[in-house]
Every structure is written in structure tokens, then in C-alpha cells.
C-alpha positions in Angstrom: 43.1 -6.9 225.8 41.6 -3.7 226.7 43.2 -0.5 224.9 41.4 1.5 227.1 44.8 3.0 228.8 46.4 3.3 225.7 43.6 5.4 224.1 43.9 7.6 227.5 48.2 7.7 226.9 47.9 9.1 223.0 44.8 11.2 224.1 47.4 12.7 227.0 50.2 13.0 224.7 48.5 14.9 222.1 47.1 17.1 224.7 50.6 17.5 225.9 52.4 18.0 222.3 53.2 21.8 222.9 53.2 24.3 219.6 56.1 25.3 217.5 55.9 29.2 218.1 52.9 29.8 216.3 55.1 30.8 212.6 52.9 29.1 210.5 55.0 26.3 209.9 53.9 24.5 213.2 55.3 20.7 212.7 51.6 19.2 213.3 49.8 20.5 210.6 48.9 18.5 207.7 48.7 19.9 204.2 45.1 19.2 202.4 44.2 20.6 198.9 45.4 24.4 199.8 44.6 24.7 203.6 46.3 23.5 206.7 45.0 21.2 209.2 46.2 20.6 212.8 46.6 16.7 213.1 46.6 16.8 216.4 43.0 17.8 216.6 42.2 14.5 214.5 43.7 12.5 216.4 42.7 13.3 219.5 39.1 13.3 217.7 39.6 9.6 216.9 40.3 8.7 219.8 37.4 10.6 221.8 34.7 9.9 219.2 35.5 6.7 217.1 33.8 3.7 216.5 36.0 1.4 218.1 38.7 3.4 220.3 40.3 0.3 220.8 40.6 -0.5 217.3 41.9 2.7 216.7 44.5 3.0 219.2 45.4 -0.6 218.5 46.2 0.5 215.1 48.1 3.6 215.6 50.3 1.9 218.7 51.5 -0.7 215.9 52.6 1.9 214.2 54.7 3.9 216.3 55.9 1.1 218.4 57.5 -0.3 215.1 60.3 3.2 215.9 61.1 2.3 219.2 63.8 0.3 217.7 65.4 3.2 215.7 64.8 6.2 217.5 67.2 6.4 220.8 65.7 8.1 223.5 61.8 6.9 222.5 62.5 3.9 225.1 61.9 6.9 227.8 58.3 7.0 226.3 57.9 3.6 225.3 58.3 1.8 228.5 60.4 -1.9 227.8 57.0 -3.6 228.6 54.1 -3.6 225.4 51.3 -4.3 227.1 49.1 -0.8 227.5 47.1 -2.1 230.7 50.7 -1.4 232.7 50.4 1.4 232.2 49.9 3.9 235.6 47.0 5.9 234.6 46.4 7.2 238.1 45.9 10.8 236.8 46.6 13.0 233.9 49.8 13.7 234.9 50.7 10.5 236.8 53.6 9.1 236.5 54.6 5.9 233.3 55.7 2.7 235.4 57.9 1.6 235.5 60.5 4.7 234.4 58.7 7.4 236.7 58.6 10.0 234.8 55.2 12.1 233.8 52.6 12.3 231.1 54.2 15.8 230.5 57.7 15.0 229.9 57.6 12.0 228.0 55.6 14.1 225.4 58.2 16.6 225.5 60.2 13.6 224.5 58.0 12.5 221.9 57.5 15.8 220.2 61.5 16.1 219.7 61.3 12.8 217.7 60.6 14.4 214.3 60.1 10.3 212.9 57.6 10.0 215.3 55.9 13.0 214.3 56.0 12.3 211.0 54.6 8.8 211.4 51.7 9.9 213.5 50.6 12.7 210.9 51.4 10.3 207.9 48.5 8.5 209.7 46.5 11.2 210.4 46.1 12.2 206.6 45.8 8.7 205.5 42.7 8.8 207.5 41.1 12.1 206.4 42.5 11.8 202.6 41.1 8.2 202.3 38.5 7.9 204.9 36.7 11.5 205.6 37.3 13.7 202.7 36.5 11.2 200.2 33.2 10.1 201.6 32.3 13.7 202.6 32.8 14.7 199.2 30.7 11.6 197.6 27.5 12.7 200.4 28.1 16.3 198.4 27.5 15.1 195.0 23.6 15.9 194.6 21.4 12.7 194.2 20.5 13.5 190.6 24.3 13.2 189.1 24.5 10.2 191.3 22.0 8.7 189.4 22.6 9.9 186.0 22.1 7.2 183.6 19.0 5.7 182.6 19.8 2.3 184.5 20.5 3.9 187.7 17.4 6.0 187.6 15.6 3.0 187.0 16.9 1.6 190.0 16.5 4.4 192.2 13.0 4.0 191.6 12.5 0.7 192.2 14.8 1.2 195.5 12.7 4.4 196.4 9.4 2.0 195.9 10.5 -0.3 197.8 11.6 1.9 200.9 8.0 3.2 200.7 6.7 -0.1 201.3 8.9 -1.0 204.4 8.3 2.3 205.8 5.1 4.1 204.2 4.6 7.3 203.0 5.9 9.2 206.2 9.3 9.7 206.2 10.8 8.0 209.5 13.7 11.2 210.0 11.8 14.1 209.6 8.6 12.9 208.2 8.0 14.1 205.3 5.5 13.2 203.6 5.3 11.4 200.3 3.5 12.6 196.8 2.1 9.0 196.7 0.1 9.4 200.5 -3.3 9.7 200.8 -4.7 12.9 200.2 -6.5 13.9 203.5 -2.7 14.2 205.0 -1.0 15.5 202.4 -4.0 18.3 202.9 -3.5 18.6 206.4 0.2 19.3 205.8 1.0 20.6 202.9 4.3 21.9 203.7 5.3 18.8 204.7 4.6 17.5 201.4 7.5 16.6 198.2 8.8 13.4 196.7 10.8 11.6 199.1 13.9 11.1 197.9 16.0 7.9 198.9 19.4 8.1 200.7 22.3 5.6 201.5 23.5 5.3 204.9 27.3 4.4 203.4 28.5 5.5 200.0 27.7 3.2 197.2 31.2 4.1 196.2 32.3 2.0 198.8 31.4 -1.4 197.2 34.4 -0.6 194.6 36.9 1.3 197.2 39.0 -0.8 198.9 41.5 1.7 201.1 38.2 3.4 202.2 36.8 -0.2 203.4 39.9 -0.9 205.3 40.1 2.0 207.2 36.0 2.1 207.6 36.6 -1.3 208.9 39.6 0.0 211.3 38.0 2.8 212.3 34.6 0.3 213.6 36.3 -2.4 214.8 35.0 -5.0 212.6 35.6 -6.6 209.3 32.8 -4.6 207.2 33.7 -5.8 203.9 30.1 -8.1 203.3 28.3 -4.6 204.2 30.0 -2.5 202.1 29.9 -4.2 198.8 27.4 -5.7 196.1 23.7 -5.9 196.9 24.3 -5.0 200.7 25.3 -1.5 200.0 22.5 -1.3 197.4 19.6 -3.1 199.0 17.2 -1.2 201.7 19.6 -2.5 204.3 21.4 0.5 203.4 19.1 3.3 202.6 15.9 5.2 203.7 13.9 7.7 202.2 13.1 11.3 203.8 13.0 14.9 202.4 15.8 16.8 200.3 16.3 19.1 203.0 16.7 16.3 205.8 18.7 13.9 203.2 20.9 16.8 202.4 21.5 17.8 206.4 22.3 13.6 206.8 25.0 13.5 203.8 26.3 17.2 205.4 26.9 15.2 208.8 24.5 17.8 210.4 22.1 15.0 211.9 22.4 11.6 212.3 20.9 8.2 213.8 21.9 6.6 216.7 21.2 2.5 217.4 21.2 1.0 220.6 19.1 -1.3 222.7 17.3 -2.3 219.1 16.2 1.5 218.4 16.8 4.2 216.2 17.4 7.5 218.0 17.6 10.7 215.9 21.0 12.9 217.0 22.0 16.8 216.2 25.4 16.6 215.7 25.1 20.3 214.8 22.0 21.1 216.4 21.8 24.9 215.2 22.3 23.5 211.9 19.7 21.5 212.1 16.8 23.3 210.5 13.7 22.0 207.9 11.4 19.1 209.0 13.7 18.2 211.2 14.0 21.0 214.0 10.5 19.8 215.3 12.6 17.1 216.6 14.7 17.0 219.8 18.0 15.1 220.1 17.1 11.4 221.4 13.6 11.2 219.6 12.9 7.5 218.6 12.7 6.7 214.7 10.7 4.0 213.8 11.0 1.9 210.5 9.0 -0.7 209.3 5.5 0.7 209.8 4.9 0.1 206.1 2.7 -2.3 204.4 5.4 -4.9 203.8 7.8 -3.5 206.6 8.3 -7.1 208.1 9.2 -8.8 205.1 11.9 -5.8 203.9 15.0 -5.4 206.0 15.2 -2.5 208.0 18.4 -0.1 207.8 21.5 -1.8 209.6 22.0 -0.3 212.6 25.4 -0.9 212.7 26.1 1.5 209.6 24.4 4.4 211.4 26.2 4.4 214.2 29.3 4.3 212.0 27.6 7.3 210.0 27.4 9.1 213.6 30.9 8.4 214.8 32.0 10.0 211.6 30.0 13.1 212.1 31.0 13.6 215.1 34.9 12.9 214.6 34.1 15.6 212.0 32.7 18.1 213.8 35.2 17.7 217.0 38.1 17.6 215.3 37.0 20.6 213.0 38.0 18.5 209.8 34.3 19.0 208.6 35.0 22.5 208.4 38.7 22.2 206.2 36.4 19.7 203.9 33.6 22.4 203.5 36.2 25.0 202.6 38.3 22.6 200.0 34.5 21.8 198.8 33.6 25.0 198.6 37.1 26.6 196.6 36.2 23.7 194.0 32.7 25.1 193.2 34.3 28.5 193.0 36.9 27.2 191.0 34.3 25.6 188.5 32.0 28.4 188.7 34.7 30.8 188.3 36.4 29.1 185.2 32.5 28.9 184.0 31.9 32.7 184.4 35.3 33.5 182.8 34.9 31.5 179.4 31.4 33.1 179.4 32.8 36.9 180.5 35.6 36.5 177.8 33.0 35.2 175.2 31.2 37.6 175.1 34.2 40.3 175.7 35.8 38.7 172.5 32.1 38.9 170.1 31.9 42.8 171.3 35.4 43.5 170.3 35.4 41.4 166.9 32.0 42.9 165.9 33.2 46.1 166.4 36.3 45.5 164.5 33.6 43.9 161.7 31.5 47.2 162.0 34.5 49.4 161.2 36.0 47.1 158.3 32.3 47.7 156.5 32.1 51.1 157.3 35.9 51.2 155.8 34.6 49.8 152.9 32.4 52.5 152.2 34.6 55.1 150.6 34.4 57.8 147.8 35.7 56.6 144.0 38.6 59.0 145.0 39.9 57.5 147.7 39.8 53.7 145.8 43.4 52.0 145.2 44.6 48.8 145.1 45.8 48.7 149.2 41.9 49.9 150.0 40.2 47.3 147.9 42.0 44.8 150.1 39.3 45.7 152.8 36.4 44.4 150.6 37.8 41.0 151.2 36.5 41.5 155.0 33.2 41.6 153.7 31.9 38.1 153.3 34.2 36.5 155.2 33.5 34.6 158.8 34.7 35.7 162.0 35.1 33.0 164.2 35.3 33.4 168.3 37.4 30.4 170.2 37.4 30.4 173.5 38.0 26.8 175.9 34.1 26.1 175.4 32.7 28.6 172.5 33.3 28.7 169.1 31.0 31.5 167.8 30.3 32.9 164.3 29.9 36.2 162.7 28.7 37.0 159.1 
């Protein structure tokens, strides 16, 4: 069946939702981490820039059509009949057949249904708290703590190697160039020159994630869940290699790669983010993998996952939810800096104060044979003894 008209009705009706007053406590936000989030903005996002709008749709539909049956005066927006394609689309404000009423005041309707609204934003944070953030947030981790133990190093290697031979020492997005190429171009273009590094097109994490399949899956269309786990996500299938700057403006959703027509196609999601290597480019370049010396006997990336990779970056960047993630992202490595900088500042805050209190014990101790009785001599106990410093991360010593 196509959804087509149904993605056009909830597109409409968000569109149509009207604000609370503006009081801060408009009904459509969504709470993430400390910041608030319009879900309305997502949603309509989703259904604009999504893998598979149908899908999508599809899969919110089910879930507000379930309240029909509860909820009074929702058969006003949900016409008796469930088929979407009934639907009279004839303009944005045309009228729903067969009630006759408009886009406009059945979402008048449907904003009074605080179940409703609760349902739809219930699925708009499933979505960004077990879909976007936590995939975001994995692309943010730097490649080295990725790879932190010996084993995975080791494998990173061999992947990295491997990538190299399918695709040669020129980095297909950006192109870089490789360490290991021949001299004569690395002296030709030396600023083009660094270790390429290699970088997955979906997060390993995935392979051991199950929510975050099912909704990766919803959100395309199509049951991923071969792709998505054991040597599939791990196998070149599902990574490249490229520069640091370029892999880190592909994890950041800056850029990303296109496939249609059996080609790769580079895309600026943000284009005046889009700086290093790759701002030689324009938007709609061809990529080409495979040049290397064994590039037809190593698979080349799935083009299937980058064009998931793109939908997301662009639901992110629409929506704005890229922005929230950056900021919750960005109040965690103050947090950890800040907590860092603290247990440091109180450190050494806590060594100035005791050593001064340790300077004026000895200098205490120092006195005339006058001055000596038995509540005095109870300072020269001070003198060997060790001053010890505790703080969450310290322990320091003073003699």
C-alpha cells in the first residue's frame, strides 16, 4: 500500500499543531539529558528526510490508531475508514473524506487529545534516545579509545591494511593520502599526507544493540539485522579509510555519501562545515572505491548503509536534534573536565594550606627554654609525622 498520503496527513498535522503560549512548558517538547527539545520538529524531520517514509509513517499510524478506540472525539480525525490512500489530499488544507472537515481543524482536534500527544512524543524520544543520540554519541568517541585493547588494535590494523588494498593509498572521500604511498606523491602533496585512519559506516556497537537495530531497521525500511551484526559490521563492507579530519566530519554527520545508480556521490550535509581535504570537493562529486590492487576481490562499502548514514544526517540537521546532541555532548566534557580541574584546583589548594600549617608547627617548635612546658612540647609531635592530602583522585604526602 502506498503511505505516501499518510506521510503528507502527519506532516500537515504537525505543521498545524499550534503552540501552548510560548511559557516554557509547551506540551511538545521532549526532555533530553537537561535541555528541551520540540518533538514536533522530529517528527516532521522523519517524515521529510527518512529512509523509508513509508516505513516510518506506517509505524507511527499503528501507534496512534491503536487510541481511536479510547479517545471520543479522535473519530473526527481518524476517519471510520484505515486505509491512508482515501484520504483527500487535494491541498494542504483540503478537506478529510469523508467527514469534510480540514487539515486545520482536525489538528485542532488532535492537539486537545493530551493521549495522543503523549503517545506521539513517547515515540519521538524513543527514536532520538535509542536511535540518534546513542549512535551520535558512539561516532564521538575518538577512534583510539574505540580501539583500546591490544586485540582491537590488532584488528584495526589488519582492517586498515586491508582497506588500503581494495582502495590504495588515496583516500576515496577526501583523498588523503597514505604514509605507505609512493614517495613522488606524498612529495607532491605533502599536506595531504598522514596515516589514514579507518572508519565504520554503522557503529560496531550495533552488532550487540538490539533496540537500536529495530528502529535502524524501521527507520530504512528493511530488516537490517545480517548487516548490523558479526563479521558484516566488522568486515570492509562496512568501513573505509580517509583522513582524521574527514573521518571526524563523517562521524559529526557534517558530510556524507550518497548511493544511487551503482555510485558513490559525496554530500555536504552542512556544507560550511565542511572544511579540511574535503572542501576541494563539491556536493555530488563521484567517489570511487576499488581502485586498489586487490579492489575486485575485497567487497566494497554497502551502499545501502550510507545512504542510511545520510538519512540520519540529515534528519539531524533538519530537525535541529544534531544541535541538542552537540550541547548534551558538550555539557558532559565540561562536566568531566570540570570535575578534573576541581580535584586538581582543590589538590593543590589543600597541599598550600597544609604546608603552611606544617611550616608554622616547625617554626612553633622553635622556642626559647623559657617558654617550654608540657602543653608546648606537645607540638614536637608534629615534627616527624606525615601529612596526608585526600581528595576523590589524590592522596599526597608531606614529611
Amino acid at each position: 500500500m502506498d503511505a505516501r498520503p499518510l506521510v503528507d496527513m502527519l506532516q500537515l498535522t504537525c505543521s498545524f499543531l499550534p503552540d501552548s503560549g510560548g511559557d516554557g512548558n509547551d506540551k511538545y517538547m521532549i526532555q533530553v539529558a537537561n535541555h528541551h527539545y520540540d518533538g514536533r520538529r522530529l517528527i516532521s524531520a522523519l517524515l521529510t528526510h527518512g529512509k523509508d517514509l513509508n516505513s516510518i509513517a506506517d509505524d507511527l499510524w499503528s501507534r496512534l490508531v491503536v487510541l481511536r478506540s479510547r479517545v471520543d472525539h479522535l473519530s473526527v480525525f481518524f476517519p471510520v475508514v484505515d486505509v491512508p490512500s482515501l484520504f483527500d489530499l487535494t491541498s494542504t488544507c483540503g478537506r478529510i473524506s469523508p467527514n469534510g472537515i480540514t487539515w486545520r481543524e482536525a489538528s485542532v482536534g488532535f492537539s486537545e487529545s493530551n493521549e495522543l500527544i503523549r503517545t506521539m512524543l513517547e515515540w519521538t524520544k524513543n527514536i532520538f534516545d535509542n536511535l540518534l543520540f546513542p549512535m551520535r554519541r558512539w561516532y564521538a568517541i575518538p577512534p583510539s579509545l574505540k580501539s583500546s585493547s591490544r586485540s582491537s588494535s590488532s584488528r584495526n590494523s589488519s582492517v586498515r591494511a586491508l582497506i588500503l588494498r581494495r582502495d590504495g593509498p588515496l583516500s576515496p572521500i577526501g583523498r588523503g593520502i597514505d604514509t605507505s604511498a609512493w614517495e613522488d606523491l606524498q612529495d607532491a602533496n605533502p599536506e595531504r599526507v598522514s596515516r589514514l585512519e579507518a572508519a565504520h559506516i554503522m557503529p560496531s556497537m550495533l552488532s550487540s544493540y538490539s533496540p537500536m537495530q529495530s528502529l535502524l531497521s524501521m527507520f530504512a525500511g528493511s530488516n537490517l539485522k545480517s548487516r548490523l551484526i558479526g563479521k558484516s559490521i566488522t568486515g570492509p563492507s562496512n568501513i573505509f579509510c580517509t583522513d582524521g579530519f574527514t573521518h571526524l566530519l563523517f562521524d559529526q554527520f557534517v558530510i556524507g555519501v550518497e548511493y544511487v545508480n551503482d555510485q558513490y556521490r559525496l554530500r555536504k550535509v552542512v556544507a560550511r562545515k565542511a572544511r579540511g581535504l574535503i572542501s576541494r570537493f563539491q556536493d555530488g562529486d563521484e567517489l570511487v572505491f576499488g581502485p586498489g590492487q586487490e579492489g575486485t576481490t575485497i567487497d566494497l562499502p554497502d551502499g545501502e548503509l550510507f545512504n542510511i548514514h545520510l538519512a540520519i544526517a540529515n534528519v539531524l540537521h533538519a530537525s535541529g536534534a544534531g544541535e541538542v546532541i552537540n550541547k548534551i555532548l558538550q555539557d558532559e566534557d565540561d562536566y568531566k573536565e570540570g570535575i578534573v580541574k576541581y580535584e586538581a584546583t582543590s589538590a593543590r589548594i589543600l597541599a598550600f594550606a597544609l604546608q603552611q600549617a606544617l611550616n608554622g608547627l616547625q617554626a612553633d617548635s622553635v622556642q626559647s627554654p623559657d617558654d617550654e612546658d608540657d602543653d608546648n612540647n606537645k607540638a614536637h609531635q608534629w615534627e616527624n609525622t606525615a601529612l596526608r592530602v585526600v581528595t576523590n583522585s589524590h592522596t599526597n604526602e608531606y614529611k
